[in-house]
Structure formats: structure tokens, C-alpha cells
C-alpha positions in Angstrom: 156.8 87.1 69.4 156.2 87.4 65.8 152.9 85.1 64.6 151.2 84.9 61.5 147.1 83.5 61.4 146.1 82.7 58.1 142.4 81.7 57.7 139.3 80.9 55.6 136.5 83.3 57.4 132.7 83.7 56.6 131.4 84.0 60.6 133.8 84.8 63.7 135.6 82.0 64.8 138.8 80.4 66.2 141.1 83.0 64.3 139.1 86.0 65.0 139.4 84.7 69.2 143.2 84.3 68.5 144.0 87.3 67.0 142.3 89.2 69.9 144.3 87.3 72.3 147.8 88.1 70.5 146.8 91.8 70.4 145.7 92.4 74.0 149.2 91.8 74.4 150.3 95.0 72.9 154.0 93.9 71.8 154.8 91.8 69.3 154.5 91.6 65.5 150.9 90.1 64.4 150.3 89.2 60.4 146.7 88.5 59.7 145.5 86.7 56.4 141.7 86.3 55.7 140.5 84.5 52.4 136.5 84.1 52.5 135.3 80.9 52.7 132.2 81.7 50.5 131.0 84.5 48.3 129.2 87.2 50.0 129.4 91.0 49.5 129.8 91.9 53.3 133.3 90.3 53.1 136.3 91.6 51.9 138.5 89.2 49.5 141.8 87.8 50.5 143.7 90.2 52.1 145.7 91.1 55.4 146.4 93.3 58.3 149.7 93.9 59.6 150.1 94.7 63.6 152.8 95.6 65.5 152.8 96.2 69.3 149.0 95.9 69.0 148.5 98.5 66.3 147.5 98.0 62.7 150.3 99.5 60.7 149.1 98.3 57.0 146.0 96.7 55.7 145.2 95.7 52.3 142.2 93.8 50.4 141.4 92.4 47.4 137.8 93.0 45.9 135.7 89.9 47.0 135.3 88.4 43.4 132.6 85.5 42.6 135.1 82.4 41.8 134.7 78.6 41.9 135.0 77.4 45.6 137.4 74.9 44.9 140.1 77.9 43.1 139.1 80.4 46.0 140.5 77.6 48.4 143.5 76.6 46.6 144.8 79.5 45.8 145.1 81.0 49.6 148.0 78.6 49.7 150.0 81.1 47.0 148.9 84.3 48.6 149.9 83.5 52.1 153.5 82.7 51.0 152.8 86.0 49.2 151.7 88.2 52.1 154.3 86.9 53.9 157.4 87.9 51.9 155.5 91.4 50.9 156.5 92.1 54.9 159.8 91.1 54.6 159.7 89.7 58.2 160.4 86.2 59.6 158.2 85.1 61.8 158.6 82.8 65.3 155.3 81.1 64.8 152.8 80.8 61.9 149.4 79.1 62.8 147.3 77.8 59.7 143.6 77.1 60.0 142.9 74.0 58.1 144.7 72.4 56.0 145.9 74.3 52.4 146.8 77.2 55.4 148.6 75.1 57.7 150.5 74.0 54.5 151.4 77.2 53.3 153.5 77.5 56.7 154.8 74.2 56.8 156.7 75.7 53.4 157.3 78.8 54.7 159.8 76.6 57.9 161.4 75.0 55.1 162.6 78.1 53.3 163.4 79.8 56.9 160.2 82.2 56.9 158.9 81.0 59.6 159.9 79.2 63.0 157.4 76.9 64.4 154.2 75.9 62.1 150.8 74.9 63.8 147.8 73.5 62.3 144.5 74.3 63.9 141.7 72.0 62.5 138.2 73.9 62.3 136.8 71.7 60.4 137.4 67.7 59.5 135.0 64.8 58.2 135.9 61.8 56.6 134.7 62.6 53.8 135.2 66.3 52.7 134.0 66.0 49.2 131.7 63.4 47.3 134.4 63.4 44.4 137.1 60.7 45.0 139.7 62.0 43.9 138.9 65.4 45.4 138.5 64.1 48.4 141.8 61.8 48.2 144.0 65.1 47.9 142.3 67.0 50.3 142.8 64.4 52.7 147.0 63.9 51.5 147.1 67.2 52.7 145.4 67.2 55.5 147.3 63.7 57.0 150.9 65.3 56.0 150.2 68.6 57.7 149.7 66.6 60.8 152.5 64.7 60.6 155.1 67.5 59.1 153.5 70.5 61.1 155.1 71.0 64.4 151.8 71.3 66.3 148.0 70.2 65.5 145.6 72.1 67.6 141.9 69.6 66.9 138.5 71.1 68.3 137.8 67.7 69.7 139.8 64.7 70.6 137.0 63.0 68.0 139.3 64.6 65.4 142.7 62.6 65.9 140.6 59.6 66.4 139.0 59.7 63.2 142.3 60.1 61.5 143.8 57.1 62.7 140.4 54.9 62.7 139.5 56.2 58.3 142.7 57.0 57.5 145.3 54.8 59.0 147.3 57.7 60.2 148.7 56.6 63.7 148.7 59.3 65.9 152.4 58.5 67.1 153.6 59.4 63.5 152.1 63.1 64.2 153.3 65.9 65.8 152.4 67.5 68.9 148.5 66.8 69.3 147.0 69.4 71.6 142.8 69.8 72.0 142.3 73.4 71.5 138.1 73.5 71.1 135.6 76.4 71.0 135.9 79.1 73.9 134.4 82.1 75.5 135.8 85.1 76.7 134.2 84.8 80.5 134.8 88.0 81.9 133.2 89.8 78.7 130.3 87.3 78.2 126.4 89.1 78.6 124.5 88.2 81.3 121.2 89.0 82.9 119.8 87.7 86.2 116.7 85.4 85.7 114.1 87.8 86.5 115.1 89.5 83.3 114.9 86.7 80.7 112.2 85.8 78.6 110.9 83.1 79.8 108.8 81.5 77.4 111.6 82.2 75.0 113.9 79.9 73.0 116.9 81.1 70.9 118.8 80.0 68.1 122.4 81.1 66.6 124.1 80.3 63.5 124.3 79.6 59.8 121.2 78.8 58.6 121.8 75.3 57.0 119.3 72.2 57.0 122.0 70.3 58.5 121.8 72.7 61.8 118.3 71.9 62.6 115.7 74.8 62.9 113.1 73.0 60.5 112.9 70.5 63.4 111.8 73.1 65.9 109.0 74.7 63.6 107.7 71.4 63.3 107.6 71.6 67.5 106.3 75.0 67.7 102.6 74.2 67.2 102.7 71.8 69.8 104.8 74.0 72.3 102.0 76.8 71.9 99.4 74.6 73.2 101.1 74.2 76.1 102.8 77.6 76.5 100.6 80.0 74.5 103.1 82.9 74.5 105.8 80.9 73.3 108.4 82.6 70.8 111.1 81.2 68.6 114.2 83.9 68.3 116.2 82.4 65.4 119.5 84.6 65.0 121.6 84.4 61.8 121.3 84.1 57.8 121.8 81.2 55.2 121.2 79.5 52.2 118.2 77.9 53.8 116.2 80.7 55.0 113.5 81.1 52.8 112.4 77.4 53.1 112.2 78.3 56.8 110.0 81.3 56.1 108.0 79.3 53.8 107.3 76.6 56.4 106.2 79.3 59.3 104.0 80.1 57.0 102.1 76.7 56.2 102.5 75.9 59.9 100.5 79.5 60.4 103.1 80.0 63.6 104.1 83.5 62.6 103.0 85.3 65.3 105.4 83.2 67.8 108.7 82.5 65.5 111.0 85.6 64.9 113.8 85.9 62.2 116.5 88.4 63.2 118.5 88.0 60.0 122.5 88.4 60.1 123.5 90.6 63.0 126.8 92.0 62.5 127.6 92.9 66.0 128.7 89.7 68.6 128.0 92.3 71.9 124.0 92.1 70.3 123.9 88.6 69.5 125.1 87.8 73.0 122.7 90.1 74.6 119.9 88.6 72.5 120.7 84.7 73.6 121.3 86.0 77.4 117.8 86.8 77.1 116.4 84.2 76.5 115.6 81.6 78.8 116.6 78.6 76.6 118.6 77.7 73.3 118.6 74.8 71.3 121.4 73.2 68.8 120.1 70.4 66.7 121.8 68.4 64.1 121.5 65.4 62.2 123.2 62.6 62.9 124.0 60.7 58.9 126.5 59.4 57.9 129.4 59.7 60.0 131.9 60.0 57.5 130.0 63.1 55.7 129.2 64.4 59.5 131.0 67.8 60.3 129.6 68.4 63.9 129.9 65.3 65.1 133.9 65.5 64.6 134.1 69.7 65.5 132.4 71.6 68.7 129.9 74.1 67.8 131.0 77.8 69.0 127.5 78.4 69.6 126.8 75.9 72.2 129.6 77.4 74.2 128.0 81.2 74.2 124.7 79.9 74.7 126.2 78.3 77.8 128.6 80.9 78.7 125.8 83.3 78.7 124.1 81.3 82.1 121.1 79.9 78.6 120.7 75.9 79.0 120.7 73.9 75.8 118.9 71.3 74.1 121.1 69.4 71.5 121.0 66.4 69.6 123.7 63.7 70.7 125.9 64.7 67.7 129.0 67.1 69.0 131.7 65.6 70.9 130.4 67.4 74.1 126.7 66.0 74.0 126.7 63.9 76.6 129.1 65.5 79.0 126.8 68.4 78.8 123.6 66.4 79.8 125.4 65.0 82.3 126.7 68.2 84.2 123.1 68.9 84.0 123.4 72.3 81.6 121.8 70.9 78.8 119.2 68.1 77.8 119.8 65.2 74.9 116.6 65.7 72.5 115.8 63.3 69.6 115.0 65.6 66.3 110.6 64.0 66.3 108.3 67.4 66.9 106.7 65.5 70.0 110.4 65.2 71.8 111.9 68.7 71.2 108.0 70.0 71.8 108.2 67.9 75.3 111.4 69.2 76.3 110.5 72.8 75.7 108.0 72.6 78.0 109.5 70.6 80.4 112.4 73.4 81.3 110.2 76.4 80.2 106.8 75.3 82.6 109.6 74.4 85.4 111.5 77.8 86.8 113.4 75.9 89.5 114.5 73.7 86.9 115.7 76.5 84.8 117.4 78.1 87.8 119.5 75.0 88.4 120.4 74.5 84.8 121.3 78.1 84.2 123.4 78.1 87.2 125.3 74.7 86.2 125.9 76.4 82.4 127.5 79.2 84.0 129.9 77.2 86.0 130.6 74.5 83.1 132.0 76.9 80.7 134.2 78.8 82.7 136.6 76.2 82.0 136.8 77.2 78.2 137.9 80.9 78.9 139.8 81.8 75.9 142.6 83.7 78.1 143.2 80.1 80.2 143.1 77.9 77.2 145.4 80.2 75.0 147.8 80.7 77.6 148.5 77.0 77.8 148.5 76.1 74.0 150.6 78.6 73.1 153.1 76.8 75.6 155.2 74.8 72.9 157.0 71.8 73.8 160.3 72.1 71.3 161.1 68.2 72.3 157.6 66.3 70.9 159.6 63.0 69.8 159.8 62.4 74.0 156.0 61.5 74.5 154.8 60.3 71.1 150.8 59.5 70.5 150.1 62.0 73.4 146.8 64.1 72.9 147.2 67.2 75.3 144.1 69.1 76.2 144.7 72.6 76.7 141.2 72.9 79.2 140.2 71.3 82.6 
């Protein structure tokens, strides 16, 4: 099979899972496009790498260049129509991560490029942008890619729903819908039996945005400590909003107990880091739900926190919230210091508790194996007219 993945990246995600699964099976043709999603100089600029039976037989990158967002992210459209003619191949199957991606394929099956088109939705809010008309043609393109693209893989069935509820787009005028969300790779996943963990420790993973939540803990960190005095707060990852963090650990005075490990570059270390610790958290605000990304997607981190055997306290925000309470590896927390602070304590001064939730976290996520879910979305159904409006999730 000959595939092309063509992707916005700034952390690991969907493509970088799906490209490892297309090359562990060492035949095949494999095109990779990157553009990055943001400026940063540990990225490379739009580029690709070009595999065949599993080995990388040409790379090439452009310097990463500082550019308005809104021209970096148009103009991927262009060069992956150009990196695809530069390997004068055709290809069986092109899979475009959002939208300006996916439609880059969809033109690349109408000039005979490309075979099959797919359009695997990362990201999706009503409301992408505050300016109207912005938003109006990002949102064109994003409702005629999942009508005219042969496949739409979604994150969460959330997403379909909130095309048809905000934009009027009937699901029975789209093609194939399929639920591809957020995975693990089980076999590969750190773990650590719980005599090894920290136990007084909680972890956090990600970008460090206001909208993901970690000024909510530090405001619970004081009132953890009097109740677990060697309490400690690993927060793993970079962002636009870490120095406002910094700044508040120190007018809260909770140095000594809140630890910032920065980016880390390698996902073996991160994964050893949460497996470590006894417990994680995922917060989020709720807003608007039209402006809301992660109530429409499904954090990645949530599932390594819980593929690593780590419990999690979340907001009820992401599509899985509830489901996760209920299966009993993961606690609904409200964002007040006093609830997060009381449910700290609750799992961390309880190790029977902890026991039973890491146990139930383990066997919940073996269901989001990346090898299991791939193997059954990338099962195409060349007939999708015979069950119109049917969502297909590619788990369970």
C-alpha cells in the first residue's frame, strides 16, 4: 500500500502513532508531510520524509521561518500537492489531518494522484476563530471535506454531532464516519508495580496553556500539604503560560513541593516519569461550548496517564469524562482549590483505593491499543452510500 500523512505537528500526536504503525509493516511506500503548527526553533519547517518498505529513502526540510499563523496554515495546502508530485508516485490512500490537509487530498483524487482520501479530525470547535468571516471559511472547508472526502476519522463521536447540531450538516450527507480517538501502544507502555510509585505524588503532561488547568492545582497545593506534608506536584511540559505558573508558586510560597520538568523530548521518559507517579490530573475549563476544543477532541494525555496503570482526576469536559468515573479509573473534580485539594487526598491517604483504581486504568485502556484500532480503521468500506448516517467506532 502506498499512503501519504500530511499534518500540522508541534507535540506527538495521531500522525506521529500512524506513521509508526504503517512502518512496522516494512513494505509499502510511506510519504510523510509535516508543517509546524506554531513557531518554535526545535521544529523543522514544512517538509517530508519519503519511505519505502519501512526505510527512509529521502528527507527534505525547509528552515522553520517566523510567519503569520494564518499563511503558515494555508499555505500547507500548496506544498502537499507539491511534495506529492516531487515523488512522482500515485498513491492508494492519502490521510489529511484537519481540514486545509484533508483538502489537499481530496484534490489530489480528482486529478488521479491519489486513490482513496481520509480526513482525520484532531481538532474541531464551533467556533475556530473570533473573526467571522475567518471562521466562516474555515468551517466551508471543514463541512465539504466531510462530505467530499471518502472517509472522516473524528476523535469523538461529539465531533459529528456538533456538525450537524451548529452547522446543519446531516451526517447522512457525509462520507464514511468512523471514531478513530487517542490510543496507546499497550505492549510498549511503562509500568511499575505500586510499591515503586511515589505515592504522595501527582503528575501533569502537556502544553502549558490556561485553558489546561495547572493554575487550579497550585491554588490546591497549599491545602493538600496540610494534609499530606510530603506532597509534590510533577508538572511535565512547556508553554506560553509557564512563567505565570512560576510566578504563582512563588506567591503561594509552595516551591519546595511543585516541580517543573520543562519540555522533555523523549516519550520513553515522559512515560516513565507519569508511571511514577501515583496519580495524574487533567483539568479544563468548561466555557463556552462553541469556543471549547476538549470538550469536542479526547486528550492523548489522559489515555497514557491511564495506559501507564496512573488514575486521573479530570474535569467533566472531554467526551470520556464520565465513562471514566464510572469504570472507576478516574474521579470527576470541580476546578474550586477545596474539591481538587479533597480529592487528592482522598486517593493519595487511601492505598487500597489507589490499588483498585490503578488496576481498573490498566484494564480500561487496553481497548485503545493503537495496533487493534488501526487495524480496523484502516479497513475501508469502498460501498459507503449502503449505510448512510452510520458513525463506526473503530474500538470496543
Amino acid at each position: 500500500m502506498k499512503v501519504v500523512l500530511a499534518s500540522h505537528v508541534w507535540v506527538t500526536g495521531p500522525c506521529h502513532e500512524i506513521k509508526k504503525y504503517i512502518l512496522r509493516r516494512d513494505k509499502g511506500t510511506l510519504l510523510y508531510i509535516t508543517h509546524p503548527l506554531y513557531y518554535h526553533d526545535r521544529l523543522n519547517g514544512s517538509g517530508y520524509e519519503l519511505y519505502s518498505d519501512g526505510k527512509l529513502v529521502r528527507e527534505q526540510y525547509n528552515k522553520i521561518r517566523k510567519i503569520p499563523e494564518i499563511i503558515n496554515y494555508f499555505s500547507a495546502f500548496f506544498r502537499n500537492i507539491l511534495y506529492v508530485f516531487r515523488t512522482r508516485e500515485s498513491y492508494d490512500v492519502y490521510i489529511g489531518f484537519n481540514n486545509l490537509n484533508a483538502l489537499a487530498g481530496w484534490f489530489l483524487k480528482k486529478i488521479g494522484k491519489v486513490n482513496r482520501c481520509v480526513y482525520h479530525v484532531v481538532d474541531y470547535t464551533p467556533q475556530r476563530f473570533d473573526n467571522k468571516l475567518l471562521n466562516f471559511i474555515y468551517h466551508r472547508i471543514e463541512s465539504f471535506c466531510a462530505v467530499h472526502c471518502d472517509e472522516t476519522w473524528n476523535l469523538s463521536g461529539r465531533m459529528v454531532d456538533a456538525r450537524e447540531h451548529f452547522k446543519g450538516l446531516r451526517r447522512e450527507l457525509c462520507g464514511v464516519q468512523k471514531v478513530v480517538p487517542m490510543g496507546i501502544w499497550d505492549e510498549e507502555m511503562v509500568r511499575f508495580d505500586f510499591e515503586s510509585v511515589h505515592k504522595t505524588q501527582l503528575v501533569f503532561m502537556g502544553h502549558l496553556l490556561k485553558k489546561n488547568g495547572v493554575q487550579f492545582v497550585l491554588d490546591a497545593v497549599p491545602l493538600i500539604i496540610e494534609k499530606i506534608p510530603k506532597f509534590t506536584f510533577l508538572v511535565i511540559g512547556d508553554g506560553e503560560y509557564l512563567g505565570k505558573l512560576k510566578a504563582q508558586v512563588s506567591r503561594l510560597k509552595i516551591d519546595k513541593c511543585v516541580r517543573f520538568a520543562g519540555y522533555v523530548e523523549d516519550h520513553a521518559e515522559i512515560e516513565r516519569m507519569i508511571a511514577k507517579s501515583a496519580l495524574a490530573i487533567a483539568l479544563y475549563e468548561s466555557g463556552n461550548k462553541e469556543k471549547n476544543w476538549t470538550y469536542y477532541t479526547d486528550p492523548g494525555k489522559i489515555k497514557v496517564y491511564l495506559g501507564s496503570g496512573v488514575p486521573v482526576l479530570l474535569s467533566d469536559v472531554p467526551p470520556n469524562a464520565r465513562e471514566i468515573e464510572k469504570e472507576q479509573c478516574g474521579k470527576i473534580v470541580d476546578l474550586a482549590p477545596k474539591d481538587i485539594a479533597a480529592a487528592v487526598v482522598l486517593m493519595l491517604q487511601d492505598p487500597e483505593l489507589l490499588r483498585i483504581y490503578r488496576k481498573n486504568a490498566l484494564a480500561y485502556s487496553k481497548q485503545f491499543d493503537w495496533q487493534k484500532m488501526l487495524d480496523k480503521a484502516f479497513i475501508f468500506d469502498n460501498n459507503h452510500a449502503t449505510s448512510p448516517g452510520k458513525v463506526t467506532c473503530v474500538w470496543k
